[in-house]
KOLLUM-730387 format. One line per 2 residues: their letters; for each residue y, z negated, x of C-alpha. Coordinates in steps of 0.1 Angstrom, whole numbers, plus 5000, padded with zeros to 4 digits. Layout:
KOLLUM-730387
a	Y,Z,X  ... $
***
This chain:
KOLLUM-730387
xx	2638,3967,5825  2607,3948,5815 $
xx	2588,3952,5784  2600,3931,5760 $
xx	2639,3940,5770  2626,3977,5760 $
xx	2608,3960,5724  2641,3944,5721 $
xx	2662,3973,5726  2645,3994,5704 $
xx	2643,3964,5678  2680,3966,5680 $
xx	2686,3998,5678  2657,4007,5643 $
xx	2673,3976,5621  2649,3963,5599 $
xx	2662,3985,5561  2670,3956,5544 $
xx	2653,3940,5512  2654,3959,5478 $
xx	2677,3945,5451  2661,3943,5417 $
xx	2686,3961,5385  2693,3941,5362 $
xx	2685,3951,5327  2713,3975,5308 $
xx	2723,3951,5285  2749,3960,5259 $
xx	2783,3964,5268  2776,3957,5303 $
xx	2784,3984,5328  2808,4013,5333 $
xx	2823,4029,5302  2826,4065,5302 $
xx	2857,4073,5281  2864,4113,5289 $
xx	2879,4139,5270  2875,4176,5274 $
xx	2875,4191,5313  2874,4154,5326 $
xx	2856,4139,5351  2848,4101,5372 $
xx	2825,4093,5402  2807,4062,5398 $
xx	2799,4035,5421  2765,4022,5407 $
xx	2765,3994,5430  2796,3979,5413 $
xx	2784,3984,5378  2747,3971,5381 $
xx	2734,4006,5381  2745,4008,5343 $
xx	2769,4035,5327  2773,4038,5290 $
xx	2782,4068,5272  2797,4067,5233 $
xx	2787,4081,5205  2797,4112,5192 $
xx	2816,4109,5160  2822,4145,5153 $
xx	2805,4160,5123  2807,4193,5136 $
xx	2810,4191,5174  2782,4185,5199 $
xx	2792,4171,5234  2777,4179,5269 $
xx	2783,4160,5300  2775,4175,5331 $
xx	2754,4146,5358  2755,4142,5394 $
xx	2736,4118,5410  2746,4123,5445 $
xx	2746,4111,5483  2787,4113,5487 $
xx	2781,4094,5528  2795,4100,5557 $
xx	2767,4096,5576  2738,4123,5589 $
xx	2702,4106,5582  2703,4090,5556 $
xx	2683,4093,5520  2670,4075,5493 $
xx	2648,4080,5461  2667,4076,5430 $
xx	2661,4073,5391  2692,4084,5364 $
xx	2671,4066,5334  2683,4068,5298 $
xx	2677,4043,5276  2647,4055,5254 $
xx	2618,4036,5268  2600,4057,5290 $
xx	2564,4055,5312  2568,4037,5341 $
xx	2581,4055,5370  2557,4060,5402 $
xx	2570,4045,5432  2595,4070,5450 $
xx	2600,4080,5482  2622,4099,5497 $
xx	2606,4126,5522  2613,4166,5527 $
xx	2589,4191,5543  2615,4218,5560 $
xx	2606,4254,5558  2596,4270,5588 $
xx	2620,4284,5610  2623,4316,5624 $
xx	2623,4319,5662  2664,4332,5658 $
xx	2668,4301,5633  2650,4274,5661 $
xx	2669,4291,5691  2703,4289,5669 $
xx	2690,4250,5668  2684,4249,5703 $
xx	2714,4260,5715  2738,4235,5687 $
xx	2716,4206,5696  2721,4213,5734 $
xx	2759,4211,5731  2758,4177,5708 $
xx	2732,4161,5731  2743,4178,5765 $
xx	2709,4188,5771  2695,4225,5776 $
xx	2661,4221,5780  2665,4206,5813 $
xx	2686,4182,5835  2718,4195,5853 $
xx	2710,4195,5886  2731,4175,5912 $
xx	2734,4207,5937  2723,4238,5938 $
xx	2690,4249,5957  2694,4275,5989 $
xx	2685,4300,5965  2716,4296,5944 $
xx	2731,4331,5930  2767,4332,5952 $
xx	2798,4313,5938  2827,4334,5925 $
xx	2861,4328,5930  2879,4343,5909 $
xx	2916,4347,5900  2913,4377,5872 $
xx	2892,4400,5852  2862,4418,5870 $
xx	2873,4454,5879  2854,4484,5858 $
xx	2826,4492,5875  2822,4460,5893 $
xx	2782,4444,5897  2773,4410,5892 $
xx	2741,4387,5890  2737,4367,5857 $
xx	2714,4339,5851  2702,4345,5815 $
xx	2683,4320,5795  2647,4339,5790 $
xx	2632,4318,5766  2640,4297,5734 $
xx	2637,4266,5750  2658,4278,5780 $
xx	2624,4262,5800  2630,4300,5826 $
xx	2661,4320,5834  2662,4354,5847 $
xx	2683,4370,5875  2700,4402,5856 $
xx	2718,4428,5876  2749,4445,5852 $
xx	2776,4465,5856  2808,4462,5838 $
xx	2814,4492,5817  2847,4483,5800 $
xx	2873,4456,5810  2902,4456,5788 $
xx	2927,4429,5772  2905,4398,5766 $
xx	2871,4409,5771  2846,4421,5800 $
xx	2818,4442,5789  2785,4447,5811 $
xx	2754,4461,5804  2723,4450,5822 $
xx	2713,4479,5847  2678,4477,5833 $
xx	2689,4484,5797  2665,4512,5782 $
xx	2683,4546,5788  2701,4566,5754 $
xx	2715,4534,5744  2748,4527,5733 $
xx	2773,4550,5753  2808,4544,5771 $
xx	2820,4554,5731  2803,4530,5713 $
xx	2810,4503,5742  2846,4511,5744 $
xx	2849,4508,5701  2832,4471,5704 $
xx	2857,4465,5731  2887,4471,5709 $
xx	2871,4456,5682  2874,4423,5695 $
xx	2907,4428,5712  2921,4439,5684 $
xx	2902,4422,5652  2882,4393,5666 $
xx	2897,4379,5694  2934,4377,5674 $
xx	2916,4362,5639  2892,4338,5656 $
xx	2918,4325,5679  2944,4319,5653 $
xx	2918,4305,5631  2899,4284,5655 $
xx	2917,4273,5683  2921,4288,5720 $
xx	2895,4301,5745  2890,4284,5777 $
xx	2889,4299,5812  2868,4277,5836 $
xx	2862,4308,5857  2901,4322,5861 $
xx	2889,4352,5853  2914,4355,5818 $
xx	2885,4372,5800  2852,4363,5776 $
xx	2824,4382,5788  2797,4401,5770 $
xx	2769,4406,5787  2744,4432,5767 $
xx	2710,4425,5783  2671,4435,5781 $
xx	2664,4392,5785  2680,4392,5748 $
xx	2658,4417,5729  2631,4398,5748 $
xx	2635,4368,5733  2616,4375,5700 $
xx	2584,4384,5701  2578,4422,5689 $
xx	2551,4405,5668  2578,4386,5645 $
xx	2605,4409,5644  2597,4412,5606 $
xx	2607,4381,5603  2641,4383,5620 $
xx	2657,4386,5656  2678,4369,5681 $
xx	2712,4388,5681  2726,4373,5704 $
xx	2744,4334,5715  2762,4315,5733 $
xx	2752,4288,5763  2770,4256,5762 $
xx	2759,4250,5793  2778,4278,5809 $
xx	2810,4259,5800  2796,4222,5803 $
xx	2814,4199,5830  2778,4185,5834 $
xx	2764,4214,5843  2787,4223,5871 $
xx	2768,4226,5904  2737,4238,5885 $
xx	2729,4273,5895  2709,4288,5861 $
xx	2740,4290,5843  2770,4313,5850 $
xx	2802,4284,5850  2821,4311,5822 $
xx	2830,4323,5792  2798,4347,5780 $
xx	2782,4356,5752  2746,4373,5754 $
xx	2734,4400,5738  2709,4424,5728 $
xx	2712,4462,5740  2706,4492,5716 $
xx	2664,4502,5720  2657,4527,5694 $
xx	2625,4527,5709  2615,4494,5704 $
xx	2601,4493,5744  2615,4457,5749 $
xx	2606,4442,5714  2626,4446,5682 $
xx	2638,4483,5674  2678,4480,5674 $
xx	2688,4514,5666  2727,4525,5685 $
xx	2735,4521,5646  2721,4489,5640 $
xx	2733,4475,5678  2767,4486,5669 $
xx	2770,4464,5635  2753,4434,5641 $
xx	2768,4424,5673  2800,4420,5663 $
xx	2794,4399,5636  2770,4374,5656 $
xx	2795,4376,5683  2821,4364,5661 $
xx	2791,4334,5645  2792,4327,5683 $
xx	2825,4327,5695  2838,4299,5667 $
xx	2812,4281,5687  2824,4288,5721 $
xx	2863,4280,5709  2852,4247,5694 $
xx	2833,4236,5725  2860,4240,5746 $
xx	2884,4228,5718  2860,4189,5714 $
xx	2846,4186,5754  2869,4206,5775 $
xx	2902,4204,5760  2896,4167,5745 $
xx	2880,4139,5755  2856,4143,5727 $
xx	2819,4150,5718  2804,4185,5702 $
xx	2813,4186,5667  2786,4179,5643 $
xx	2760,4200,5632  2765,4206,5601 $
xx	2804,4214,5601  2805,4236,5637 $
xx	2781,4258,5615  2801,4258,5583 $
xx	2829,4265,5605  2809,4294,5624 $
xx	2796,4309,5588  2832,4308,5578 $
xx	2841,4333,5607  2819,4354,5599 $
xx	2834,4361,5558  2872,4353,5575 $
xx	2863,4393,5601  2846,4404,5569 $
xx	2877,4399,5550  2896,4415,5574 $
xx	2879,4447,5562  2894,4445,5524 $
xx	2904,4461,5504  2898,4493,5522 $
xx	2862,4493,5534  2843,4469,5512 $
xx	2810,4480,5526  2817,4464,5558 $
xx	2831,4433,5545  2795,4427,5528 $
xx	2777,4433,5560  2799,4404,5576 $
xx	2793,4381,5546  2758,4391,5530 $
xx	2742,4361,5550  2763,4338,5537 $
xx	2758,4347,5505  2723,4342,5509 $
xx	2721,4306,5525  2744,4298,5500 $
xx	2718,4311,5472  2687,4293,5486 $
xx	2713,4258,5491  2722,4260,5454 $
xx	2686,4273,5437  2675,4236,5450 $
xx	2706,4213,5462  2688,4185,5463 $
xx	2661,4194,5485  2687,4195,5514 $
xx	2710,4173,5530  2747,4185,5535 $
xx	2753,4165,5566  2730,4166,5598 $
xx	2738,4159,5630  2721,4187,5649 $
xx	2716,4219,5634  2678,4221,5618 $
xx	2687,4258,5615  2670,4257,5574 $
xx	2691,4283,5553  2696,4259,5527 $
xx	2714,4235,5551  2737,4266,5568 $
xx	2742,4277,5535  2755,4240,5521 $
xx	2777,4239,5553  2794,4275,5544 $
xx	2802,4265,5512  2815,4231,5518 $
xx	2839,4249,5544  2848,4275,5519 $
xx	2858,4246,5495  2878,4230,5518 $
xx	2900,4259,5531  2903,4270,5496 $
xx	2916,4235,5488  2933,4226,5521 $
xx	2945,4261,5530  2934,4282,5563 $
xx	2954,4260,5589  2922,4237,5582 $
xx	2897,4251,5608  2919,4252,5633 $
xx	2930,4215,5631  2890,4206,5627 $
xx	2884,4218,5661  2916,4208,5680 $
xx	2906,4168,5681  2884,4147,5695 $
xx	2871,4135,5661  2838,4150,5647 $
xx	2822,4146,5620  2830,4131,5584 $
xx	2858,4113,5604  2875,4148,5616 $
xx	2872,4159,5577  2890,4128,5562 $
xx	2914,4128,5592  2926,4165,5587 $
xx	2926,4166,5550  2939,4132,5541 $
xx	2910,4122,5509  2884,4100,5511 $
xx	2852,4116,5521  2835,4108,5491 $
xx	2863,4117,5470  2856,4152,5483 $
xx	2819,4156,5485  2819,4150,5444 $
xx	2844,4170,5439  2827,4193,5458 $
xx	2796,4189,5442  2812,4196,5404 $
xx	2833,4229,5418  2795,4242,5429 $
xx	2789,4241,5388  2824,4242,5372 $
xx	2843,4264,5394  2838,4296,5374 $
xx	2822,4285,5344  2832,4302,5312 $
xx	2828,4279,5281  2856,4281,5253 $
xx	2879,4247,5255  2867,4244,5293 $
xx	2892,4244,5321  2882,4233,5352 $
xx	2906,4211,5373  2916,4231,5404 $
xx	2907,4204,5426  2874,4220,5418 $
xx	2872,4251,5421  2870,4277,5448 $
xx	2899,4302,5447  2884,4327,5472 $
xx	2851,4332,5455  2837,4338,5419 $
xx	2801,4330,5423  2786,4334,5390 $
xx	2800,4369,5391  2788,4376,5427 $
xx	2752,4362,5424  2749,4388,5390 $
xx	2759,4417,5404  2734,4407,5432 $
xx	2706,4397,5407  2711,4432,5394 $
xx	2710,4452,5424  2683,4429,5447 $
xx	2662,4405,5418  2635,4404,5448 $
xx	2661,4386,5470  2682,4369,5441 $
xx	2661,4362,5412  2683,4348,5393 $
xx	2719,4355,5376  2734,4320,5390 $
xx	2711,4301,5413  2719,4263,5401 $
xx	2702,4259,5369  2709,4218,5360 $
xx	2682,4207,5345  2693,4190,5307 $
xx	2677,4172,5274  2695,4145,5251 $
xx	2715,4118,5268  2692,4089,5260 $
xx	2658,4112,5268  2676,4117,5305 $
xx	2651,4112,5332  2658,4125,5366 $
xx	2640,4117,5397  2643,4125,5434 $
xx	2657,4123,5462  2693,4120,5477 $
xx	2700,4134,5511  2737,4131,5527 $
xx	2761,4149,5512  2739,4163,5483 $
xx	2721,4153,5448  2708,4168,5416 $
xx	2727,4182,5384  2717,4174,5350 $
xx	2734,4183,5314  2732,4156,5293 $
xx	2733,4166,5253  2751,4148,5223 $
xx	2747,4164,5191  2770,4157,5165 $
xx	2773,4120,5148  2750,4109,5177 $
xx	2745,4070,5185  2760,4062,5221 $
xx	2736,4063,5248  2732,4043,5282 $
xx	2720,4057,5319  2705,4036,5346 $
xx	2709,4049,5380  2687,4032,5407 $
xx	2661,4035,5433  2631,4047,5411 $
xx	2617,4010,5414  2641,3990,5393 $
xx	2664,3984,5423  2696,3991,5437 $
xx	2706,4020,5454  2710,4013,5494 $
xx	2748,4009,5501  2743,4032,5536 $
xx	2736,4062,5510  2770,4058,5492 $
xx	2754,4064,5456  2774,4079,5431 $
xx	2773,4093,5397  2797,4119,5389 $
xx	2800,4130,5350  2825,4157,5343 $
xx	2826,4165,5299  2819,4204,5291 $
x	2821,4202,5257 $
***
């Protein structure tokens, strides 16, 4: 292809954003009027109303009214953004010009190897090209037609760094086979580890908690290598992933290699053509990197085991099943954070403490995505890995089960649609129609304020937040600073002036104030330079009364 066929391919592919639209002026009477009584609530397309949205006056005496404002990002679509301006209609300064732009927090080495490995499956790319047959030096083929017999020893390839840019050969043996798991431990593994105990408890664990929950939740397991089992394979290559000098900052657990399952990859000889999930082993030492205590070993695998696994089932559920792509980033991981709370869950009401050890990540993501939702997008294509982001994905999956019911992850992975399309598919409402509904239940869900009832289209019945994030405020302020982390921002409705940016899926919250025998007011929602919103964004302005 000559030059200018490449300028012209990538002409066609990066459109041209097309020319701003100048808003007209709010004049009266022109616009959308909001007419709600108590508990109610409209989205607004500002597009179709010239960016205009009048409010009434209050005519109560006695009674002041408070609306609560979303300006929100309701598209389908990962990528896109847009400054944005909700203006009342005091005259204010001019705005500066906008633009929308986000510096992501750094990422720990677990958080950019948990990227690595989501953006490999979307993309079908590891790090490195499948190769079209393997070299002489290829580790031997297996043929096999069932599970591995105890005792047996086999030759992994294992991924050895976070780019997957070298593999190592790792000799293990396989300490427990039973019901639907394999369990070998690399031969190398630092001695006065976990023992054939500990090994056989995580074996029954996942026969009988994990493998039965994630199955019926998710979807079904494939078997590429006939050997009927999923294989965990507890090796010194893990641990050695994270540097010893960043183990402060967090560790890699363990994860799972699309490439092991992906047709692509078939004659390549660096993956192992099965069903595995890595893992660290137990070094109470610390002589590999991290210290991982038997303790410790014995209570974190399982639960990024079962992160992993949802991510293993849908694989083989969208590429290997179905003649489909890797779901999306951000809903696989929603998906995978739901696992985790769905085993924690399993735990209650008898042993609480292990239920919060399943969910006390999610509870965290979820706090950093609502101390600043509009600093993050919902939707993204390939997993960034920011907490925020996993955090938005949990709860949006949270909301929908609670709404939809627990058949919903399940049907999410078992199609070849991905995406905003699988969502709207499944659950039969527009996807707009649920992102600001979603949006308000992230506010309204549990709030107490007398005359207030939230509709139960938006709330989530499985959680009370506000009560969970005091009662963490109380016992960790260092980690949760505050009672409820989404504090809207508010003044009078005619003094509103909110500015930002809107990322997919996401937006800002604002309480606008009416005190009593209060003029009407009106709001001008635009680009932050007197223009319409872009269309691609999906702008809307969703209002919900309080009072």
């Amino acid at each position: 292809m000559g030059a200018s066929s490449l300028l012209l391919a990538a002409c066609s592919d990066h459109p041209m954003a097309p020319r701003p639209v100048p808003l007209p002026v709010c004049a009266a009477g022109r616009g959308f009027q909001v007419a709600l009584a108590v508990d109610s609530f409209v989205s607004v397309d500002p597009i179709r109303d010239s960016g205009c949205i009048i409010f009434p006056a209050n005519a109560s005496a006695i009674d002041s009214v408070e609306y609560l404002l979303v300006p929100q990002s309701a598209a389908g679509t990962f990528g896109v953004s847009s400054s944005f301006q909700l203006l009342g209609d005091t005259i204010h300064p001019p705005a500066a010009a906008l633009v929308a732009s986000r510096s992501p927090p750094a990422l720990s080495v677990a958080q950019q190897f948990h990227a690595f490995l989501r953006r490999g499956e979307r993309l079908h790319w590891y790090g490195f090209a499948p190769q079209e047959a393997p070299p002489a030096a290829a580790l031997p083929a297996l043929t096999l037609t069932g599970p591995p017999p105890t005792g047996d020893v086999r030759a992994f390839s294992v991924c050895s760094k976070i780019d997957c840019s070298t593999f190592k050969t790792v000799n293990a043996t396989a300490k427990v086979v039973r019901g639907h798991m394999a369990l070998y431990v690399d031969n190398l593994a630092p001695a006065n580890g976990l023992n054939q105990a500990d090994l056989d408890t995580l074996t029954d664990l996942f026969n009988s908690r994990i493998y039965p929950l994630d199955t019926a939740a998710f979807g079904n397991v494939s078997d590429i290598d006939n050997d009927s089992v999923v294989i965990v394979l507890m090796t010194n290559v893990v641990n050695q992933l994270t540097p010893k000098n960043v183990c402060g900052g967090g560790y890699i657990a363990g994860f799972f290699l699309g490439a092991d399952l992906d047709p692509r990859f078939a004659r390549d000889n660096r993956v192992n053509h099965g069903e595995i999930f890595y893992s660290i082993v137990a070094d109470s030492a610390g002589a590999l990197s991290c210290i991982h205590s038997r303790t410790a070993a014995k209570q974190d695998v399982p639960i990024t085991f079962t992160h992993e696994f949802q991510h293993m089932i849908s694989f083989a559920e969208h590429v290997l099943f179905r003649p489909g792509q890797s779901e999306e980033g951000w809903l696989t991981e929603g998906l995978s954070k739901y696992a985790e709370e769905l085993i924690g869950r399993s735990y209650l009401p008898g042993d609480s403490v292990t239920f919060v050890r399943y969910v006390k990540e999610d509870r965290y993501d979820a706090y950093q995505y609502l101390n600043a939702p509009g600093n993050s997008p919902l939707l993204i294509e390939l997993d960034q890995g920011t907490l925020a982001e996993i955090g938005a994905s949990w709860l949006f999956v949270r909301y929908l089960v609670d709404q939809f019911g627990d058949s919903l992850p399940r049907k999410l992975n078992q199609t070849p649609l991905t995406g905003s399309a699988n969502v709207v598919a499944q659950t039969g409402v527009g996807f707009d129609t649920l992102l600001t509904r979603w949006a308000l239940a992230n506010w309204v869900s549990d709030l107490a304020v007398p005359g207030f009832t939230a509709a139960a289209t938006l709330k989530y019945s499985s959680w009370n937040f506000r009560a969970t994030y005091a009662a963490l405020n109380s016992s960790d302020p260092f980690r949760f600073p505050k009672p409820y982390p989404l504090v809207p921002t508010s003044s009078a409705g005619n003094l509103t002036d909110v500015t930002g940016a809107l990322y997919a899926g996401s937006g800002a919250y604002h309480r606008a104030l009416q005190g009593p025998q209060t003029a009407g007011f009106q709001l001008q929602f635009g680009d932050g330079g007197a223009n319409y919103l872009p269309a691609n964004i999906v702008p809307r302005l969703t209002i919900i009364r309080i009072r």
